[in-house]
N, C-alpha and C positions, 0 to 999 in steps of 0.2 A: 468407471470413468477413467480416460487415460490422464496420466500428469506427463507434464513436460519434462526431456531429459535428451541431454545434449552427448554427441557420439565425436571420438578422435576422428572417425568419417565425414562427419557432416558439412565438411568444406574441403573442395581440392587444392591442389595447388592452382593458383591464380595465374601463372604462367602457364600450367596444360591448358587449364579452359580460354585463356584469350587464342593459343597455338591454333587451338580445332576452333574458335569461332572463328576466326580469322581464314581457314580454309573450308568452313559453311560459306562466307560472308564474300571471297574472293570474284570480283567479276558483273558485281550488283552494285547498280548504280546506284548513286549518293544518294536520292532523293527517297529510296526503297531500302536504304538500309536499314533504319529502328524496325520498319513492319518485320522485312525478311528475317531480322536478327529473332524478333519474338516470335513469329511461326519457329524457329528453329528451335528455340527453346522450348515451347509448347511439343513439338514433334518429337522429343526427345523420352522414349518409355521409360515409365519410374519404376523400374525394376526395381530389387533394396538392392541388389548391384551397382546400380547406379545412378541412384538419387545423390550422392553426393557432386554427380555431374551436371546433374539439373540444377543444382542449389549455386555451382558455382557458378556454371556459364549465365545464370539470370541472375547473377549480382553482377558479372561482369556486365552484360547487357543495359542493366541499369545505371554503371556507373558512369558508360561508355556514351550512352546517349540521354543523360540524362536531361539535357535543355532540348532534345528532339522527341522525345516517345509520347506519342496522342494517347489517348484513353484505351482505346484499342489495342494495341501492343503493350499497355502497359499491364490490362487487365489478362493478358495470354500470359507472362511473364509470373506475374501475381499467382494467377492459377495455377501455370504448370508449376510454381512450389508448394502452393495447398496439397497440388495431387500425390507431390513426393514425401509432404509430410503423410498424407494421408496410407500411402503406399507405406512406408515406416513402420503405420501405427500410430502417429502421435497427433491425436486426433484434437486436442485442443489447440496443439500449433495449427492444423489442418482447417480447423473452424476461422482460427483469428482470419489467417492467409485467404482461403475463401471469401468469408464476411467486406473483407479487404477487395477482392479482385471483381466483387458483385457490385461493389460502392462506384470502383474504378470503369467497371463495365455501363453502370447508368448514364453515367456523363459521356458516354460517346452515342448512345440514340441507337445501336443498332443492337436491336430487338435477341438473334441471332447469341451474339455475341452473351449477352445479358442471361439469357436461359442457359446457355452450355454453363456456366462462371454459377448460378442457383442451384444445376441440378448434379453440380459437384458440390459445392455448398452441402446440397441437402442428403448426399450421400455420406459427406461425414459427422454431419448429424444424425443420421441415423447410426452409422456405425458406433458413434459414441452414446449412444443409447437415448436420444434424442429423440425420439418417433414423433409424439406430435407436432415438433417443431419444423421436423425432418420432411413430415409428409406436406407440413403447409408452405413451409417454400417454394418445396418443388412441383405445388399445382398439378394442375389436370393438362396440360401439353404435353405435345408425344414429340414435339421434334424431326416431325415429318420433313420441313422446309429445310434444315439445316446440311450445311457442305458434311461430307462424310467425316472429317474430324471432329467435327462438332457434336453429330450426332452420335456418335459411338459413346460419348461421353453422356451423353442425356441416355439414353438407350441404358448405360450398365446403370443409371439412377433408377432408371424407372423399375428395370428387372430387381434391381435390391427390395425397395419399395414395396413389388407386388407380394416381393417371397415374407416382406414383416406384414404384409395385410393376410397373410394367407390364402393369395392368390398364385397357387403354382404353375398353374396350367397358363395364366398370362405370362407369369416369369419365364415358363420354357420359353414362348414363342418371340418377349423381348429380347431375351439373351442370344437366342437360333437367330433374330437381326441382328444383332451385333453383332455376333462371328461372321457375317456377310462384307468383308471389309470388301471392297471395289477391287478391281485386279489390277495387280501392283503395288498398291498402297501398302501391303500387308509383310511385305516378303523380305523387306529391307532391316536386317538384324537393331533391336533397340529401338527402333521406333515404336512413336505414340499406337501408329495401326498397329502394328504387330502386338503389341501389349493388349489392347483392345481386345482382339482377337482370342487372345489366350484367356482375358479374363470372363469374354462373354462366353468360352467355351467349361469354364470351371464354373461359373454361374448358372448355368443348365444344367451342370452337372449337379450341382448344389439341388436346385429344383426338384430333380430327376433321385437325389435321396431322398429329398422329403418325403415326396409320393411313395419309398419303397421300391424305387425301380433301379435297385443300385447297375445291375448287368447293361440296362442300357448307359448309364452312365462314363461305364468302364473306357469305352473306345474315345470320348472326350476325354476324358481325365489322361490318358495316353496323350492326346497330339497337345493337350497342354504342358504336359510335364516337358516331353520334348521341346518344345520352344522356351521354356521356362530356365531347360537343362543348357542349353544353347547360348541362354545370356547369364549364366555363371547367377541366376536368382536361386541365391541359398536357402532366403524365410520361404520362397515361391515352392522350390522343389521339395523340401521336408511335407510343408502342411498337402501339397498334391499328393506324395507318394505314401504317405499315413493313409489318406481317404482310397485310394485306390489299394492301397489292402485290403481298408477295411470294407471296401466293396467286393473285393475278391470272398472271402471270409463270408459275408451276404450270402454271396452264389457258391460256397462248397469251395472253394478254389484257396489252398493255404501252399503258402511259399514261404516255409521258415527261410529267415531272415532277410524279407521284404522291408518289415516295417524298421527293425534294426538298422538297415541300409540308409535310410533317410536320415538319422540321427548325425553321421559327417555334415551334412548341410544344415540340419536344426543348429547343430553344435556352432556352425561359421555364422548364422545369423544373428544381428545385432538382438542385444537381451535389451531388458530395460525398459521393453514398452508390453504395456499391461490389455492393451486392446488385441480383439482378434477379428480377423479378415473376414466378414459379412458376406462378400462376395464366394468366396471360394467355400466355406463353412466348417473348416473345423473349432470348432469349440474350444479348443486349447490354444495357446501359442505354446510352439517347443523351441522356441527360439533359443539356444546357449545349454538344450539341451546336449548329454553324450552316453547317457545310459539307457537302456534300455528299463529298469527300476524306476529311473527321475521322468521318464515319456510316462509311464504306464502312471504312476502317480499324479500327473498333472493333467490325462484323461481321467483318471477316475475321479479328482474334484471336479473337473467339468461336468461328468453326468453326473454325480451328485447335485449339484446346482440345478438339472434338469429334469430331475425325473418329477416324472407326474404330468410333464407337457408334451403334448402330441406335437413332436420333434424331431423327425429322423435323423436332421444331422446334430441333435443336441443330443441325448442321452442315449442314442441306439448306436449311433455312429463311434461317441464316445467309450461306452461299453463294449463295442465289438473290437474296437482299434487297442484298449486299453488290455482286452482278455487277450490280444496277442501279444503286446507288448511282456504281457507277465509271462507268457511260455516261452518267449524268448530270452528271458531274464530267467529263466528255471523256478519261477515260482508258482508250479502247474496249485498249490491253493486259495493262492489268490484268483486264481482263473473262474472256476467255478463260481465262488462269492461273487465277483463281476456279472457276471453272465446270469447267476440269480438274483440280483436284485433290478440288474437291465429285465430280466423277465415279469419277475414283478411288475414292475411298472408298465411293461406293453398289455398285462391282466387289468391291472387296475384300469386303465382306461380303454379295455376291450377293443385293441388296438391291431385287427387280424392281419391285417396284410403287412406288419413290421415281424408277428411271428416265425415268418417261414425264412425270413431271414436271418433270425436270429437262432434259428435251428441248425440253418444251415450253417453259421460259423462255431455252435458246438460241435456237431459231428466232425466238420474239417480241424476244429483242435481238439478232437477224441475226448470229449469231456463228457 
């Protein structure tokens, strides 16, 4: 479970965030400015680059139009800070916020509005390890009806959802809709689509491990990192370029100091938060990691926590990512060890199609 913990980031200066709303807001009539103001805020991707920007410009929003904002704007507002705590990690801010932006959402009657605000709700419920509570909020709708921003957001709920019911085969095809952002929407650097987009692309991929199918996986985990790498997201690009090693590694394919490479952007992301990203799947946070040693170690408690459960991105992903981290840190003993008790455990639960993967990142680290 994540505890609360507050960052010198967590608030901008209150004079940038009025500067740039104030050049969102320029030219929109009076009577549209609370709505437009909270779409803008909502529209804003919670990269961990740039949550601190969401947090401001939606207190400035709130202070700014506080005797004007209806339910509606108030509950966009609301949520798009649940998202950036939840984007964070800090998943019990992220519950409160939500819990918050679902209450706010009732009292305006549109239905729409109400399900997007739940089935972010229910996704950091589940991430904070919530499941029963997680899956009963966010109900049996699929969010057919909803405008494309809305539905991106129910869309990566429901793909989380399928991957904890161990349904992966639905979760590719909800995620493969969500990287479907409409044309245009998507292309505009920091926006909601564009994050959307990247997350439902690392959430197939996610899927796409569990089944064992790291290679197809590979070619997402690329156009995510890329757009990941694009908006300066530090926690974003470590936990991608870890997993896309360790898919490399899967299929034969070793790049010393691939995984090392990531550790500059573990090292710049915020520490202090205990949760790990559900969507994307690595098992660890390496957030404030800078060694190569301190990675490889905080993999190997991850798949100790998992082995024995039929997991590819829990203990197989972890083990494979972990036996590189340790060659790259020279401690080719520890590699082996890793690598046999990850094998272990794909035996014990007669687990065939995780072995040829995990063959194949012995032979690529000559072990």
């Amino acid at each position: 479970m994540d505890e609360k913990n507050d960052s010198p980031t967590d608030r901008l200066d209150r004079g940038e965030a009025m500067a740039l709303m104030g050049r969102l807001l320029a030219g929109v009539p009076e009577d549209r400015l609370p709505l437009v103001a909270a779409q803008a805020v909502w529209g804003m991707g919670p990269w961990s680059s740039r949550t601190p920007y969401v947090r401001a410009m939606a207190a400035w929003v709130a202070e700014r139009f506080r005797d004007d904002l209806a339910p509606v704007p108030t509950a966009l507002v609301t949520a798009a800070c649940g998202r950036a705590s939840l984007a964070d990690r800090r998943f019990l801010e992220a519950i409160e916020e939500c819990e918050a932006a679902v209450d706010q959402a009732d009292r305006c009657g549109d239905g729409r509005v109400v399900f997007a605000c739940r089935a972010l709700l229910a996704r950091a419920l589940l991430q904070n390890g919530e499941v029963a509570r997680g899956l009963q909020v966010l109900g049996d709708g699929t969010g057919a009806d909803l405008p494309p921003a809305l539905r991106s957001e129910v869309l990566l709920a429901l793909g989380v959802a399928d991957i904890v019911r161990g349904d992966l085969g639905r979760a590719v095809e909800r995620f493969a809709a969500g990287a479907l952002v409409p044309e245009g929407l998507g292309e505009a650097p920091g926006t909601t689509a564009q994050w959307h987009r990247v997350m439902a692309q690392a959430g197939k991929a996610h899927a796409l491990v569990r089944q064992s199918r790291f290679a197809d996986a590979v070619p997402l985990l690329e156009a995510a990192l890329a757009t990941a790498r694009a908006n300066d997201a530090h926690r974003e690009v470590a936990d991608l370029q870890v997993i896309r090693a360790a898919c490399g590694l899967a299929t034969g394919e070793w790049e010393p100091g691939r995984l090392t490479a990531a550790l500059p952007s573990a090292g710049r992301a915020a520490g202090a938060a205990s949760g790990v990203d559900f969507v994307v799947g690595l098992p660890a946070d390496l957030a404030g990691c800078n060694e190569a040693s301190e990675a490889a170690n905080r993999l190997e408690e991850a798949a100790a926590e998992r082995l024995g459960v039929r997991d590819s991105a829990g203990f197989l992903v972890a083990g494979i990512a972990c036996a590189g981290f340790h060659v790259e840190a020279g401690d080719r003993a520890s590699v082996a060890r890793v690598l046999d008790l990850t094998g272990q455990a794909v035996d014990n639960l007669d687990w065939d199609d995780a072995r040829a993967p995990l063959e194949a990142a012995r032979v690529a680290l000559e072990v």
